[in-house]
MIZAKE-507392 format. One record per residue (C-alpha): residue number from 1; residue in one letter; x, y, z. Coordinates in Angstrom, 2 decimals. Example, Ala and Ser with C-alpha at 12.3 -4.5 7.8 and 13.67 -1.06 7.14 Angstrom:
(1,a,(12.30,-4.50,7.80)),
(2,s,(13.67,-1.06,7.14)),
***
This chain:
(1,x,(-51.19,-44.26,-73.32)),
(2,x,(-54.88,-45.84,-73.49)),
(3,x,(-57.55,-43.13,-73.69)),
(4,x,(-61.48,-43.50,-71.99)),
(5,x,(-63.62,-40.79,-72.83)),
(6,x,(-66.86,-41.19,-71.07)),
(7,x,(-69.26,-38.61,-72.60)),
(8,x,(-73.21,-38.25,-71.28)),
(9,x,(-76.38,-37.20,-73.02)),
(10,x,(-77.71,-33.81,-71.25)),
(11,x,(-75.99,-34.40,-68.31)),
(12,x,(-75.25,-30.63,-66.56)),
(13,x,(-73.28,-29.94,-64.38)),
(14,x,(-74.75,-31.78,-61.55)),
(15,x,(-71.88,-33.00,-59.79)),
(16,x,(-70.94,-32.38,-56.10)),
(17,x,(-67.57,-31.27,-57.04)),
(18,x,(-69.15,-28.19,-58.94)),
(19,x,(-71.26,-26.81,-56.58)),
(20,x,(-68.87,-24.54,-55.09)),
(21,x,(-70.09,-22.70,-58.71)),
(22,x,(-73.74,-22.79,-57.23)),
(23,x,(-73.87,-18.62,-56.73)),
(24,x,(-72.90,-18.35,-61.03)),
(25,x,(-74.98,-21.34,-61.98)),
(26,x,(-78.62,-20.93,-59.53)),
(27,x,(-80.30,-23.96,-61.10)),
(28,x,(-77.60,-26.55,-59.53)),
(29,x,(-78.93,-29.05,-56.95)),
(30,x,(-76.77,-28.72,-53.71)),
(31,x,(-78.27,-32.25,-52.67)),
(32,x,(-77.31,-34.29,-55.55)),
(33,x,(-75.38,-37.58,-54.85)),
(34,x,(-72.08,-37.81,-57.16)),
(35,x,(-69.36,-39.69,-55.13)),
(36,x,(-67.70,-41.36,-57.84)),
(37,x,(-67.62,-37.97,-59.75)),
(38,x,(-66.36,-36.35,-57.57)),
(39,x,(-63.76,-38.28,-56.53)),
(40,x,(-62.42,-38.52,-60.10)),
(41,x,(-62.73,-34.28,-59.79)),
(42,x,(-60.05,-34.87,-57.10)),
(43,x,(-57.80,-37.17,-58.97)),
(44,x,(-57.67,-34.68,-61.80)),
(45,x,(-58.67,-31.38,-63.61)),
(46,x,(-62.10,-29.72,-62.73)),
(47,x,(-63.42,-27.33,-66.05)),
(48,x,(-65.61,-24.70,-64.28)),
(49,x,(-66.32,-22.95,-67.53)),
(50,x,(-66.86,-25.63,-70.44)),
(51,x,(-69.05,-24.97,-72.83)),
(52,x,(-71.17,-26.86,-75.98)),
(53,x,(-70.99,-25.55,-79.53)),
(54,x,(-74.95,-26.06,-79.78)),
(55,x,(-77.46,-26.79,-77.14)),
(56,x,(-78.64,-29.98,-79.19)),
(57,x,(-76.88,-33.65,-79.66)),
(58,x,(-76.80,-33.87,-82.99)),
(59,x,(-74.58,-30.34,-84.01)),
(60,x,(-72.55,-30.92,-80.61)),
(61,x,(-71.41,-34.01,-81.14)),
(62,x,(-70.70,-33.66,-84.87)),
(63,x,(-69.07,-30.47,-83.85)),
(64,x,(-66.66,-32.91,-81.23)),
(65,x,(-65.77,-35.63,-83.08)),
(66,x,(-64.75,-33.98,-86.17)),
(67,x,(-63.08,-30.51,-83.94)),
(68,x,(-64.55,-27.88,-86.22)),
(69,x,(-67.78,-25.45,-85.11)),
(70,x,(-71.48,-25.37,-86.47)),
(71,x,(-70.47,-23.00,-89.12)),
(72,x,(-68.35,-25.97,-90.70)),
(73,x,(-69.79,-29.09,-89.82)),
(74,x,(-73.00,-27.70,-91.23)),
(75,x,(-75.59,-30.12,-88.93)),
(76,x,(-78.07,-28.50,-86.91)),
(77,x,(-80.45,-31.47,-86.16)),
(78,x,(-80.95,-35.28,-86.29)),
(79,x,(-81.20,-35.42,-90.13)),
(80,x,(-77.55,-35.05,-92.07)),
(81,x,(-75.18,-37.27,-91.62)),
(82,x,(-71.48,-35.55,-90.98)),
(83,x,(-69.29,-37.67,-94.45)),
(84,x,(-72.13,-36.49,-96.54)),
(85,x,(-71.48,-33.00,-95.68)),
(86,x,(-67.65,-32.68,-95.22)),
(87,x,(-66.85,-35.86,-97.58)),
(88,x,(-65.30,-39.30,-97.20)),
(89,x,(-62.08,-38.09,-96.35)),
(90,x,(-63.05,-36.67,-93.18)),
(91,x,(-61.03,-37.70,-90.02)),
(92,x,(-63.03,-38.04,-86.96)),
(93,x,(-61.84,-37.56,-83.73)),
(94,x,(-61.41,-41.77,-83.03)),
(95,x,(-60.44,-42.34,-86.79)),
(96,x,(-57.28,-40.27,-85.91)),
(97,x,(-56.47,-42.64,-83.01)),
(98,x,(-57.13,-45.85,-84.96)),
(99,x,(-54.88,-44.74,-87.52)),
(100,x,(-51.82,-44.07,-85.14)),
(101,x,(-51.79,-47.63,-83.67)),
(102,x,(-54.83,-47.29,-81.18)),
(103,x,(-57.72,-50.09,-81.10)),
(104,x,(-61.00,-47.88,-81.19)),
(105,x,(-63.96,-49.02,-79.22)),
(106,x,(-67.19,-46.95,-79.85)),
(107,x,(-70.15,-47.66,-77.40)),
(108,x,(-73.27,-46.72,-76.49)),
(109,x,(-74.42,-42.98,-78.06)),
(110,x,(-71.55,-42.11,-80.35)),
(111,x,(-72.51,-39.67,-83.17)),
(112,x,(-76.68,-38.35,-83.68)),
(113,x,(-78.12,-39.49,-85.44)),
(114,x,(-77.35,-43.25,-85.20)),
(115,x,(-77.89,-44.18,-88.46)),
(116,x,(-74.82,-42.58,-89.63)),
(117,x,(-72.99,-42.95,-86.81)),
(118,x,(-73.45,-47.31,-87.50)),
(119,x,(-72.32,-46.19,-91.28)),
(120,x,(-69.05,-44.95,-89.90)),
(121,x,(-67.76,-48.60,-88.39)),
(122,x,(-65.41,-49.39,-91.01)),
(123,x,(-63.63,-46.02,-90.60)),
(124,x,(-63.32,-44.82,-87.56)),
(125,x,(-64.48,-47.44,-84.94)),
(126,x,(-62.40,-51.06,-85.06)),
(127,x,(-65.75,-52.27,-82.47)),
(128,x,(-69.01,-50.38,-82.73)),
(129,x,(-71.78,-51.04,-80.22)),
(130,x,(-74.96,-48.13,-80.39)),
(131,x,(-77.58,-47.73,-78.09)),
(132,x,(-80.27,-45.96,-80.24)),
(133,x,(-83.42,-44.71,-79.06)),
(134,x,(-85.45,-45.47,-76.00)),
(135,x,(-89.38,-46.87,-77.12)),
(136,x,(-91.04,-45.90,-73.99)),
(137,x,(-94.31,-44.29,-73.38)),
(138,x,(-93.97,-42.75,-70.26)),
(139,x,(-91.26,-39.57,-69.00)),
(140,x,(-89.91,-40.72,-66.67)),
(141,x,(-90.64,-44.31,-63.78)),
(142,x,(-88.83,-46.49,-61.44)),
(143,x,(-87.13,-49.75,-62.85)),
(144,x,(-87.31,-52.48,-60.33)),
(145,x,(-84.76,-55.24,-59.67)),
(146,x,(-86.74,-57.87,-61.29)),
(147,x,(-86.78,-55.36,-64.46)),
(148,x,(-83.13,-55.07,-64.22)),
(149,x,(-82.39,-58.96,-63.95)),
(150,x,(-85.27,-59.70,-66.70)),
(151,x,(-84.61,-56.96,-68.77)),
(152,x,(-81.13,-54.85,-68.26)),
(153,x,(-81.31,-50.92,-68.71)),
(154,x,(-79.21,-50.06,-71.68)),
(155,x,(-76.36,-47.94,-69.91)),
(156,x,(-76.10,-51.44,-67.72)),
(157,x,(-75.11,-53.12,-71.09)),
(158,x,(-72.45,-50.49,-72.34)),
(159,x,(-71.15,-50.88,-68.75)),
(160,x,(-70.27,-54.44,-69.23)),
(161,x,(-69.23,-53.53,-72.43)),
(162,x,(-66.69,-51.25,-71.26)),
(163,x,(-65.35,-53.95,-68.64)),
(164,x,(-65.34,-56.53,-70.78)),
(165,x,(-62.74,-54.56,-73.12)),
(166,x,(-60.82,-53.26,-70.20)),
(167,x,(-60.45,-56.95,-69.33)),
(168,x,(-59.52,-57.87,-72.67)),
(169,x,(-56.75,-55.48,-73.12)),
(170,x,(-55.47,-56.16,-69.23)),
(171,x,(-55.34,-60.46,-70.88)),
(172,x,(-53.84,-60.19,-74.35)),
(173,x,(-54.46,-56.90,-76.28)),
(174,x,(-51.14,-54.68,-77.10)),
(175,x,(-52.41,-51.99,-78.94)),
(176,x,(-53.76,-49.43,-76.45)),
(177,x,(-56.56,-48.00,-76.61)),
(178,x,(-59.46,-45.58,-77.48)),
(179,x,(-62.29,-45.89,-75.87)),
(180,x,(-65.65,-43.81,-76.26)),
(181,x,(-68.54,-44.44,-73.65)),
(182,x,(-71.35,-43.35,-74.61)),
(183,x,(-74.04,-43.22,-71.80)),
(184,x,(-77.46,-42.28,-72.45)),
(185,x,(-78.81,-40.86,-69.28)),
(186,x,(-79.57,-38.71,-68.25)),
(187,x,(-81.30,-38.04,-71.48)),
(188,x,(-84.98,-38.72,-71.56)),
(189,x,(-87.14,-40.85,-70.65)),
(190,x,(-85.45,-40.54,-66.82)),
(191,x,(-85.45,-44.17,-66.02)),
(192,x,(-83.36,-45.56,-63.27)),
(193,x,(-83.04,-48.31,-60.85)),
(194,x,(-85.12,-47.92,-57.03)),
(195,x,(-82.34,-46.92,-55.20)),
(196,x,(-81.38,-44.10,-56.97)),
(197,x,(-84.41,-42.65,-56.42)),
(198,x,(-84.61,-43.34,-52.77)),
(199,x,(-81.68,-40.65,-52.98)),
(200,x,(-83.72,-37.82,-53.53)),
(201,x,(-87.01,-37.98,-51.49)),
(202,x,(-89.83,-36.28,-52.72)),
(203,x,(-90.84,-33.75,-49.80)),
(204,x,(-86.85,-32.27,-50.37)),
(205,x,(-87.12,-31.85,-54.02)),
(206,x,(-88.47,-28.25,-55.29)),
(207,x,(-89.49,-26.70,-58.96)),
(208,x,(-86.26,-24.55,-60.59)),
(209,x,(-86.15,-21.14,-59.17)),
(210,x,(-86.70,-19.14,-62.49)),
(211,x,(-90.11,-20.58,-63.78)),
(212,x,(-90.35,-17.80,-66.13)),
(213,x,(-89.48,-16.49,-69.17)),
(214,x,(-87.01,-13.21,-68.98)),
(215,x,(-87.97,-9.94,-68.09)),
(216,x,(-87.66,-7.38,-70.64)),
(217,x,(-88.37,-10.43,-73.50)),
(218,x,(-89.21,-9.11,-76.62)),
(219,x,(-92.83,-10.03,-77.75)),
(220,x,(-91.05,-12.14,-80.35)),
(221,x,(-89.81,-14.00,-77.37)),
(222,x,(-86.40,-15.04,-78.57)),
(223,x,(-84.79,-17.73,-76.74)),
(224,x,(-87.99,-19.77,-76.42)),
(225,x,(-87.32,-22.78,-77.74)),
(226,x,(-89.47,-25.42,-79.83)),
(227,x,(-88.17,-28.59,-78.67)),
(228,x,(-90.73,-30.62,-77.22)),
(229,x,(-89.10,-33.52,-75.96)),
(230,x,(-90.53,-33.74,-72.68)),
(231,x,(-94.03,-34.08,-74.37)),
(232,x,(-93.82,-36.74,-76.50)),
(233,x,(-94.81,-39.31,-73.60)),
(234,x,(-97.97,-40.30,-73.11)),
(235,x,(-97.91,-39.26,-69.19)),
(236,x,(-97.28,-35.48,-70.65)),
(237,x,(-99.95,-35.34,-72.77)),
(238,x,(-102.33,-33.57,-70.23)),
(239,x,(-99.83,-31.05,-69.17)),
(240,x,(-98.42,-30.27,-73.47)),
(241,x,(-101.97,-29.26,-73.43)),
(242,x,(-101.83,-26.43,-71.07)),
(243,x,(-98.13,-25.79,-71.57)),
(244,x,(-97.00,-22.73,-74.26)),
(245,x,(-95.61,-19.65,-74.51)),
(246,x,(-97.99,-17.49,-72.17)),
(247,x,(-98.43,-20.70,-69.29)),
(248,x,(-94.69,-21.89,-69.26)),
(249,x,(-94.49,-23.22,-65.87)),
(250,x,(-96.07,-26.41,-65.31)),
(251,x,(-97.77,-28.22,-63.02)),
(252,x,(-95.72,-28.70,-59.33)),
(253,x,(-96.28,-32.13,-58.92)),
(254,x,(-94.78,-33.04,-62.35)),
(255,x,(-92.00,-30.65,-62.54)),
(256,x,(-90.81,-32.38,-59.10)),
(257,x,(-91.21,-35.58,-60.49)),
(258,x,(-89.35,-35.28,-63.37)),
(259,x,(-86.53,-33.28,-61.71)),
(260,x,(-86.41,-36.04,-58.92)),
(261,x,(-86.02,-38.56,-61.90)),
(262,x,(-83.73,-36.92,-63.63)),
(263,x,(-81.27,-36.92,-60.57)),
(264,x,(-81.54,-40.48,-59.91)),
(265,x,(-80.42,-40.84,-63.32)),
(266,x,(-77.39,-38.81,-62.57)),
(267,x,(-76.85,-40.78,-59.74)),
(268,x,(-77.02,-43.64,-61.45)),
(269,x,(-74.68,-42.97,-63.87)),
(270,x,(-72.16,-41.87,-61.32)),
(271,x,(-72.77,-45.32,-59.75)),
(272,x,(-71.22,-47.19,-63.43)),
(273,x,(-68.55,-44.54,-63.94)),
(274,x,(-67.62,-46.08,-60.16)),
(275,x,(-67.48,-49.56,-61.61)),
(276,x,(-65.32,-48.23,-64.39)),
(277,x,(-62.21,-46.60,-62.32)),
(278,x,(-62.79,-49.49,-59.94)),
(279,x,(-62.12,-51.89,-62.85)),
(280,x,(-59.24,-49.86,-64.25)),
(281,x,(-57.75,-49.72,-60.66)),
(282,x,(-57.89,-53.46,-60.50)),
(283,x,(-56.44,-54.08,-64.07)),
(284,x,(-53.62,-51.52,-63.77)),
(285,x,(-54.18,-49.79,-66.57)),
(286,x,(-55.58,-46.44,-64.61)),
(287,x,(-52.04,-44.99,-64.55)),
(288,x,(-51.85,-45.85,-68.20)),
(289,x,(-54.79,-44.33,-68.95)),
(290,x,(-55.91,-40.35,-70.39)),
(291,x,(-59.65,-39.82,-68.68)),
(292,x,(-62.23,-37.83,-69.80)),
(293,x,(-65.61,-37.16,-68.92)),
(294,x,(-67.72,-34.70,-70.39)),
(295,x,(-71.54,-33.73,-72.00)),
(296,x,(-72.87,-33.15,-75.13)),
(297,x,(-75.25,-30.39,-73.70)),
(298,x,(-77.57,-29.42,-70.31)),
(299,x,(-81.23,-29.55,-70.12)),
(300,x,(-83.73,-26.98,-68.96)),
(301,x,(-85.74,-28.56,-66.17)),
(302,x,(-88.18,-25.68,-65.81)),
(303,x,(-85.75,-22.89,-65.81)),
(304,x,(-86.17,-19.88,-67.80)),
(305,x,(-90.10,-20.93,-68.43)),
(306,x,(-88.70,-24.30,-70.19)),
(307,x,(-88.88,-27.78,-70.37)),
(308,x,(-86.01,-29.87,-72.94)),
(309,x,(-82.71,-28.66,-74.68)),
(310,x,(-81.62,-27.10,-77.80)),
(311,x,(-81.73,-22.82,-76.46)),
(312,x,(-79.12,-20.45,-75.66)),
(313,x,(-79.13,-20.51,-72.44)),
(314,x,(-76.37,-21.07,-70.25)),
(315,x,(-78.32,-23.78,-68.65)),
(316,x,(-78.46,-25.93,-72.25)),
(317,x,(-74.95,-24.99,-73.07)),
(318,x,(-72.61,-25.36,-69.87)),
(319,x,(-71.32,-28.53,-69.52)),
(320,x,(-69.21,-30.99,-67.24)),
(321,x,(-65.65,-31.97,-68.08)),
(322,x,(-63.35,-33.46,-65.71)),
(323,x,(-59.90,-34.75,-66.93)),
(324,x,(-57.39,-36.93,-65.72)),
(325,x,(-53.88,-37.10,-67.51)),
(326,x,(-51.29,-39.50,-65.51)),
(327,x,(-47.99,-37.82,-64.82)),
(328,x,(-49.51,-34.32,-65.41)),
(329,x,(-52.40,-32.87,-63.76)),
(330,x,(-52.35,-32.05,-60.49)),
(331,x,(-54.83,-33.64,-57.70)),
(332,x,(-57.71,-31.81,-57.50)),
(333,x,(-56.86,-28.66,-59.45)),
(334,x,(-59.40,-26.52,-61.62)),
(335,x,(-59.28,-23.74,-63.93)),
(336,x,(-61.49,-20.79,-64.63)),
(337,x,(-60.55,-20.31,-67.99)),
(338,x,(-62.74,-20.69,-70.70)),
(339,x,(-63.09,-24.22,-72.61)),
(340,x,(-65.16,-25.35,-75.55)),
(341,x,(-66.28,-29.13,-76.69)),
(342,x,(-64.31,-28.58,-79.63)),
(343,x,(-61.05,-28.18,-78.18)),
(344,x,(-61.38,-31.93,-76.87)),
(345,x,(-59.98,-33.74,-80.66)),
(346,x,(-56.70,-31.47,-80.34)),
(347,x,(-56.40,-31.56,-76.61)),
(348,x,(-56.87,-35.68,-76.49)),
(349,x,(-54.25,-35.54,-79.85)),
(350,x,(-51.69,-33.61,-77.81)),
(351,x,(-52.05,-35.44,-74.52)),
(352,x,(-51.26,-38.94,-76.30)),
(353,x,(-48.77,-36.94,-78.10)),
(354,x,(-49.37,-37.81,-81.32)),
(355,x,(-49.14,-35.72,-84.03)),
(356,x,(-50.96,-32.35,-83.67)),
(357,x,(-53.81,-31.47,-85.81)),
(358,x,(-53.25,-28.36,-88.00)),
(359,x,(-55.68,-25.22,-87.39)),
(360,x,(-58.28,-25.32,-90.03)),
(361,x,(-57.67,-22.12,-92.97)),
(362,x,(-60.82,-20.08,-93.49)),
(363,x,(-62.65,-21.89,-95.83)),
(364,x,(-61.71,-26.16,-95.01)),
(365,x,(-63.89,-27.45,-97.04)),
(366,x,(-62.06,-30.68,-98.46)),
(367,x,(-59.37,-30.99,-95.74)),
(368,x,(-60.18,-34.28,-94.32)),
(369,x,(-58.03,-33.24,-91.18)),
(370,x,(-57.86,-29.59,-89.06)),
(371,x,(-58.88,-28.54,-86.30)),
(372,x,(-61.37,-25.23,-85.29)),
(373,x,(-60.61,-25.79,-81.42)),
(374,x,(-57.33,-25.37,-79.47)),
(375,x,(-55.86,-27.90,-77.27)),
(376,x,(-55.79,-26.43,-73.25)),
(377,x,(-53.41,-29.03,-72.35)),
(378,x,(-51.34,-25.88,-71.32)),
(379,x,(-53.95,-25.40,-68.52)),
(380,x,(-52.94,-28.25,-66.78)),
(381,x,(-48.96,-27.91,-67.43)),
(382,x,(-49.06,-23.87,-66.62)),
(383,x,(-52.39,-23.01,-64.46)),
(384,x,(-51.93,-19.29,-64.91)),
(385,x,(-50.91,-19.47,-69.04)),
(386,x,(-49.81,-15.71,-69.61)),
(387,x,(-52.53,-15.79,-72.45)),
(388,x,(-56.19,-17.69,-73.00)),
(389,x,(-59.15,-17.45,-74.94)),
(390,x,(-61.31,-15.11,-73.07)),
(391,x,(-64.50,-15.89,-75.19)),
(392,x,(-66.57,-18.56,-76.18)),
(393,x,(-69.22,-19.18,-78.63)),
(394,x,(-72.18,-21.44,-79.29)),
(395,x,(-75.37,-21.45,-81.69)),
(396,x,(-78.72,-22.39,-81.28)),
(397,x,(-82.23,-22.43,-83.20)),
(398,x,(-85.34,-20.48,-83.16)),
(399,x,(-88.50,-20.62,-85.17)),
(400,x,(-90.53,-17.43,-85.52)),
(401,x,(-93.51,-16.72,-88.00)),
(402,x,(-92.53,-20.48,-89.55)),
(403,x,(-88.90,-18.91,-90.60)),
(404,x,(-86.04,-20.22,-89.77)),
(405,x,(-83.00,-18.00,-87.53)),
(406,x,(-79.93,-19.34,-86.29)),
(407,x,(-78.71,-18.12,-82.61)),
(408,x,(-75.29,-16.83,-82.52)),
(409,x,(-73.82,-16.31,-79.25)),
(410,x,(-71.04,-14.79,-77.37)),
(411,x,(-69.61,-15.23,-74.09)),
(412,x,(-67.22,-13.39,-72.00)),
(413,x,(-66.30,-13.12,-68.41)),
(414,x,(-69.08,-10.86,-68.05)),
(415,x,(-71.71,-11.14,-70.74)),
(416,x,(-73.84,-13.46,-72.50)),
(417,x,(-74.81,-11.73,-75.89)),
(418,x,(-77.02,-13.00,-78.61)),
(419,x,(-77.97,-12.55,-82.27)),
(420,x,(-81.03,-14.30,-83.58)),
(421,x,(-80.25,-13.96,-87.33)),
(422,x,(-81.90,-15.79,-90.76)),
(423,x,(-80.43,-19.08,-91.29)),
(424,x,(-77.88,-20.00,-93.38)),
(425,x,(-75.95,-23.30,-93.79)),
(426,x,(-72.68,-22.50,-92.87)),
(427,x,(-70.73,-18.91,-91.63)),
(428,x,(-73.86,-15.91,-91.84)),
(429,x,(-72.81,-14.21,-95.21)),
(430,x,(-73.62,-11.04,-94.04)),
(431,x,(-75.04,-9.75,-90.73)),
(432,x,(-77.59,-7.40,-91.06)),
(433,x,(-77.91,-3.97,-89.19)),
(434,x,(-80.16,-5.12,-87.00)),
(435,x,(-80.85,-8.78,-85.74)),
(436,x,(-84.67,-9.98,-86.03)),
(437,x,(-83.80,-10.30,-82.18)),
(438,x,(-81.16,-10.04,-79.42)),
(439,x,(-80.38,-10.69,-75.55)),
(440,x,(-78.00,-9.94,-73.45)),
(441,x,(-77.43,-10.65,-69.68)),
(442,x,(-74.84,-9.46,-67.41)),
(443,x,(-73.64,-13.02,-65.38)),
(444,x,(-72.30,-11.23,-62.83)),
(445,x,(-75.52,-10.14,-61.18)),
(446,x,(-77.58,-12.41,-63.41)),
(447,x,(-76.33,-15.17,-63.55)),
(448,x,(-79.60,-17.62,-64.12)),
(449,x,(-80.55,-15.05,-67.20)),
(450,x,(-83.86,-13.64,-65.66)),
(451,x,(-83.51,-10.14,-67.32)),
(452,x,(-82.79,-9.45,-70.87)),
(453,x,(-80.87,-6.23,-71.60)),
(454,x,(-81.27,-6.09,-74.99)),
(455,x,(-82.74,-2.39,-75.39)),
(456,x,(-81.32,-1.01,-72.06)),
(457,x,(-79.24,2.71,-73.34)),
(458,x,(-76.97,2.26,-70.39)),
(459,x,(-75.59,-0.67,-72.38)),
(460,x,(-75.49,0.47,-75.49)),
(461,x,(-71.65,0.40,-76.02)),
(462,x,(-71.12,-2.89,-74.24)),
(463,x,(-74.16,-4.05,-77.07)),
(464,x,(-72.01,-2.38,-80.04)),
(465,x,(-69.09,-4.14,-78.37)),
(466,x,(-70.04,-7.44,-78.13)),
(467,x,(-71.83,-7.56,-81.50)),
(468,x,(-68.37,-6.86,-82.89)),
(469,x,(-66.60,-10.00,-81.17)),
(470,x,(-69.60,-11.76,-82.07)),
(471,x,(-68.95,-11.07,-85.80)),
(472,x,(-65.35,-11.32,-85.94)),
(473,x,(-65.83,-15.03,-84.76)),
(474,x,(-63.80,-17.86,-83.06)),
(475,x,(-60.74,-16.76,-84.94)),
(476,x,(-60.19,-13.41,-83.34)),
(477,x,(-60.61,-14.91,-79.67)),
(478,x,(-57.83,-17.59,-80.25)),
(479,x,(-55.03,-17.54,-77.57)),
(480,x,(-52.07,-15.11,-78.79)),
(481,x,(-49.84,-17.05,-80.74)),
(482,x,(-52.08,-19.86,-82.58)),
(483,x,(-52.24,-18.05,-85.83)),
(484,x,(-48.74,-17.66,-85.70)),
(485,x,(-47.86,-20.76,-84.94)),
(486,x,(-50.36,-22.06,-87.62)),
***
């Protein structure tokens, strides 16, 4: 069975399908155009709770493609490459694939940084096409059709791309295969074609609903993030200026540009994934075919005070995933339960049936295959499995007093609970007493992450509680029967 795994660059979960989710996740746009999306929600399995291991490219993609967490993969930015950390012998995620039989196509953004993504062609990729970075000056702007026809957009290219090898293997190509799509928008700067925009008129867009930092923030102001993306381009300059921690909400007139930009780039990319199943349809390989689409990470778009990625909040962590398996999931089913980007390498494995990938041991350094994630194909044989994980985790960054601390965070059905501790690379050696900094927020009646209970008695033990979880680590939340089965 050929497998297309179409993964996007800060795309959140802007998708009509999810917005019966809009009362848990506030900064959804009701209004956003997704019909190819959401028709693909309907062919298959809808994730309502998937989560990111890191709110940044670079750690969440490493942490994907090789199916171990930030503690092991070591990368918390755009600087290490992934084999010079966990060694040549590493198997990646399309390596595995290529090695069983399958004909591995790798387009558009694959790994972050490129650089040693275009290192890895040899080994894990038997076609390797990278998009790299965008040289633009400006945020965000409208790309006519004489730009297009003079000048394609980059996603337009991996499109063809991604026909052209569907088309291939339809002619004259056995092997089946694997096929990673890349696509770089939404991600900064938020160019799209003119009609996209005429989608989301100006006088119906509005600024995010929570243009502030939480109440109850420490002074330290943990969570605030120092990724400044957004104001890098020229057309930003004027607003970085007047932007920072005590005047976080900026200008009206901008925010709603960029916000209206950024969902014509959605819309635009819902428009190619169209001209993808179309394609498959045509070539009759869709009912051959394992689907995935899915995100790296979100993007704050002026929620929480904040403009760019790479925080704790839910809003830079909560991702999209839809999956279509042929012959097992249902039409238009969903599950509530809990999923994590690195659960995809083991759940892909054990869809294709291949051989599974082992659990990783405590310490894996060496083992050029395990696995830190569990495959939740038993969510779409058995949608009520008798047992689940029922919490996640993800890290994050923040820079206080020029030292470095490392985010650890927790999530249950209830909570969102966070540790801002000194970095390390690799597991925390030992967690001290106290964090330099905590949060917590209840999602049930805060569910954009507006008030910070970190020092509020009344949730002391729930604090005490969730620090414990939090230190016992992704081990202790694995579905009964993993470690035994290990």
């Amino acid at each position: 069975m050929n497998v297309l795994f179409m993964m996007m660059d800060g795309f959140r979960t802007e998708i009509g399908a999810y917005m019966h989710l809009i009362q848990e996740q506030p900064w959804l746009n009701i209004k956003v155009k997704t019909p190819n999306l959401d028709k693909l929600a309907k062919e298959g399995m809808l994730f309502e709770r998937a989560f990111a291991s890191f709110g940044r490219c670079s750690a969440s993609r490493s942490s994907m493609f090789v199916g171990r967490r930030p503690d092991s993969v070591k990368i918390y930015d755009e600087i290490s490459w992934i084999r010079d950390i966990l060694g040549e012998n590493l198997i990646t995620l399309p390596q595995y694939f290529k090695e069983n039989g399958y004909r591995s196509y790798g387009f558009g953004k694959t790994y972050c940084p490129v650089t040693g993504g275009d290192r890895d062609k040899l080994k894990s990729w038997d076609v390797l096409w990278t998009i790299g970075k965008e040289r633009r000056r400006v945020s965000w702007g409208v790309y006519t059709k004489n730009q297009s026809q003079d000048s394609p957009l980059k996603d337009d290219i991996l499109l063809d791309k991604v026909m052209n090898t569907i088309e291939d293997h339809r002619r004259n190509i056995t092997n089946p295969f694997f096929l990673f799509a890349g696509f770089k928008k939404p991600h900064l700067p938020f160019i799209a074609p003119e009609e996209y925009f005429d989608l989301y008129p100006t006088e119906e867009m509005k600024t995010s609903p929570n243009e502030y930092r939480p109440k109850n923030t420490p002074d330290t102001n943990p969570g605030q993030h120092h990724n400044e993306e957004f104001f890098w381009y020229k057309d930003m300059w004027k607003t970085r200026d007047s932007y920072g921690p005590d005047n976080i909400a900026i200008e009206p007139e901008v925010a709603i540009a960029l916000r209206r930009a950024y969902y014509a780039c959605v819309s635009y990319i819902d428009h190619l994934i169209g001209k993808i199943m179309n394609k498959l349809e045509e070539s009759g390989l869709k009912n051959n075919t394992i689907i995935l689409f899915a995100a790296d990470h979100g993007v704050h778009l002026g929620e929480n005070g904040m403009w760019g990625k790479d925080t704790s909040f839910e809003v830079s962590t909560r991702v999209p995933m839809l999956l279509k398996i042929p012959g097992v999931t249902k039409p238009n089913s969903r599950t509530r339960h809990f999923v994590e980007i690195v659960d995809i390498f083991p759940t892909l494995v054990d869809a294709a049936q291949l051989p599974p990938v082992p659990l990783c041991p405590e310490d894996s350094r060496g083992l050029g295959l395990c696995t830190e994630g569990v495959s939740f194909l038993p969510l779409l044989i058995d949608e009520e499995p008798k047992h689940w994980k029922t919490r996640v985790f993800w890290q994050g960054r923040w820079i206080h007093d020029h030292q470095r601390y490392r985010a650890h965070t927790v999530r249950t059905d209830e909570y969102r609970y966070t540790e801002y501790v000194p970095h390390t690379d690799g597991a925390v050696r030992e967690w001290p007493e106290v964090p330099k900094a905590t949060e917590l927020y209840h999602k049930a009646t805060d569910p954009g992450e507006n008030n910070n209970l970190w020092n509020n008695v009344s949730y002391a033990d729930v604090i005490k509680d969730l620090s414990r979880k939090l230190h016992a680590g992704w081990r202790s939340a694995l579905p009964e029967g993993i470690l035994d089965d290990d």
